[in-house]
C-alpha positions as CSV (number, residue, x, y, z in Angstrom):
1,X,29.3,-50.5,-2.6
2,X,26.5,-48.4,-4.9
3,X,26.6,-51.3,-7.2
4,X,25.3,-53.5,-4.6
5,X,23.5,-51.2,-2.0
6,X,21.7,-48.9,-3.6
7,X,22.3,-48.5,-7.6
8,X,20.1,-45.2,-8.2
9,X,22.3,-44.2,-5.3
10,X,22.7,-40.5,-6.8
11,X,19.5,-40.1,-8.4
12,X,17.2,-40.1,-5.1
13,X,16.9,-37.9,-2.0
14,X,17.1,-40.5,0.6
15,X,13.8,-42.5,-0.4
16,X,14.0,-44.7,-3.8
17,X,10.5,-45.4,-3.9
18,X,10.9,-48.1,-6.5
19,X,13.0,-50.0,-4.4
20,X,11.1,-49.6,-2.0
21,X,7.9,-50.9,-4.6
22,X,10.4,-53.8,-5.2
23,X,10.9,-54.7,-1.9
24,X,6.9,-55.0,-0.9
25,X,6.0,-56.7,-4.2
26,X,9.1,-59.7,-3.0
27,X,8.0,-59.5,0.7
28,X,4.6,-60.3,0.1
29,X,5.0,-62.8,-2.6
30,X,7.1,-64.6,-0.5
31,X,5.2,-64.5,2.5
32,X,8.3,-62.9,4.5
33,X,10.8,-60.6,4.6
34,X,13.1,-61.3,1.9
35,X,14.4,-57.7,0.5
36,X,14.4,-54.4,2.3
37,X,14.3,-51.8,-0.5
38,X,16.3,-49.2,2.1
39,X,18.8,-47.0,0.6
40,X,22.6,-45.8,1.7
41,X,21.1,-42.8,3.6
42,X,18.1,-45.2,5.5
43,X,20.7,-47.9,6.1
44,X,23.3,-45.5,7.6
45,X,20.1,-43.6,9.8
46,X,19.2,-47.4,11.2
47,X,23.2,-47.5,12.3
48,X,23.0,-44.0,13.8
49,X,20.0,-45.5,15.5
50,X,21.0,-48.6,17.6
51,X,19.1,-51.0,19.1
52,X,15.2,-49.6,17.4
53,X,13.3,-52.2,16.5
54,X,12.7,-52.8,12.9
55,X,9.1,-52.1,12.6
56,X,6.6,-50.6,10.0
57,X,6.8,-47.0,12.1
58,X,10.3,-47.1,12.5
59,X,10.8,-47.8,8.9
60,X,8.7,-44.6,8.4
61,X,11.2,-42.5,10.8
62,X,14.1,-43.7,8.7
63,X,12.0,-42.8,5.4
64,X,12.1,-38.8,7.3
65,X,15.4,-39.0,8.5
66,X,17.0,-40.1,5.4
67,X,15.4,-37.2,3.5
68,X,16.6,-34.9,6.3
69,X,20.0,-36.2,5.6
70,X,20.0,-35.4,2.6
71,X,19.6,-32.1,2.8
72,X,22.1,-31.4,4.9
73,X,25.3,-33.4,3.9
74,X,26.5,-34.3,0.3
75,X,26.0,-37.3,-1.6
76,X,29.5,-38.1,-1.3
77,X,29.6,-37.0,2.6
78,X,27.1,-39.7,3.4
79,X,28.8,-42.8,1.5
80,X,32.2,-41.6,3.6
81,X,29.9,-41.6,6.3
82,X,28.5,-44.7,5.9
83,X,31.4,-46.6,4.2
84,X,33.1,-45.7,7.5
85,X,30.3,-47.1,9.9
């Protein structure tokens, strides 16, 4: 699941911000969206959040939300967490 989710799984506090690089540098050479650079933490906020749209802003709440999650529960507490989603 880290393999193919979020490699640098354990070595980021919610944001990997060259992922993230990765992911705009694909978008916008492809002219769409083709990667979304989000990590375990983000992806498993967007789940607790049904139904928001998936828009620049919202992308930024998940960015604070992901952090704030990180803080709080363990590295291995939010892959039960989202492995169980």
């Amino acid at each position: 699941l880290i393999a193919y989710e979020d490699k640098r799984y354990f070595d980021h506090i919610g944001i990997d911000v060259l992922a993230l690089a990765r992911a705009t540098r694909q978008n916008i050479v492809a002219g769409r969206i083709v990667s979304g650079g989000s990590t375990i933490s983000m992806q498993l906020i967007r789940l607790a959040r049904k139904g928001k749209d998936r828009s620049f802003f919202q992308k930024m709440i998940e960015l604070i939300l992901a952090t704030r999650l990180e803080f709080r529960y363990s590295k291995d507490e939010i892959l039960a967490l989202y492995a169980s989603h």
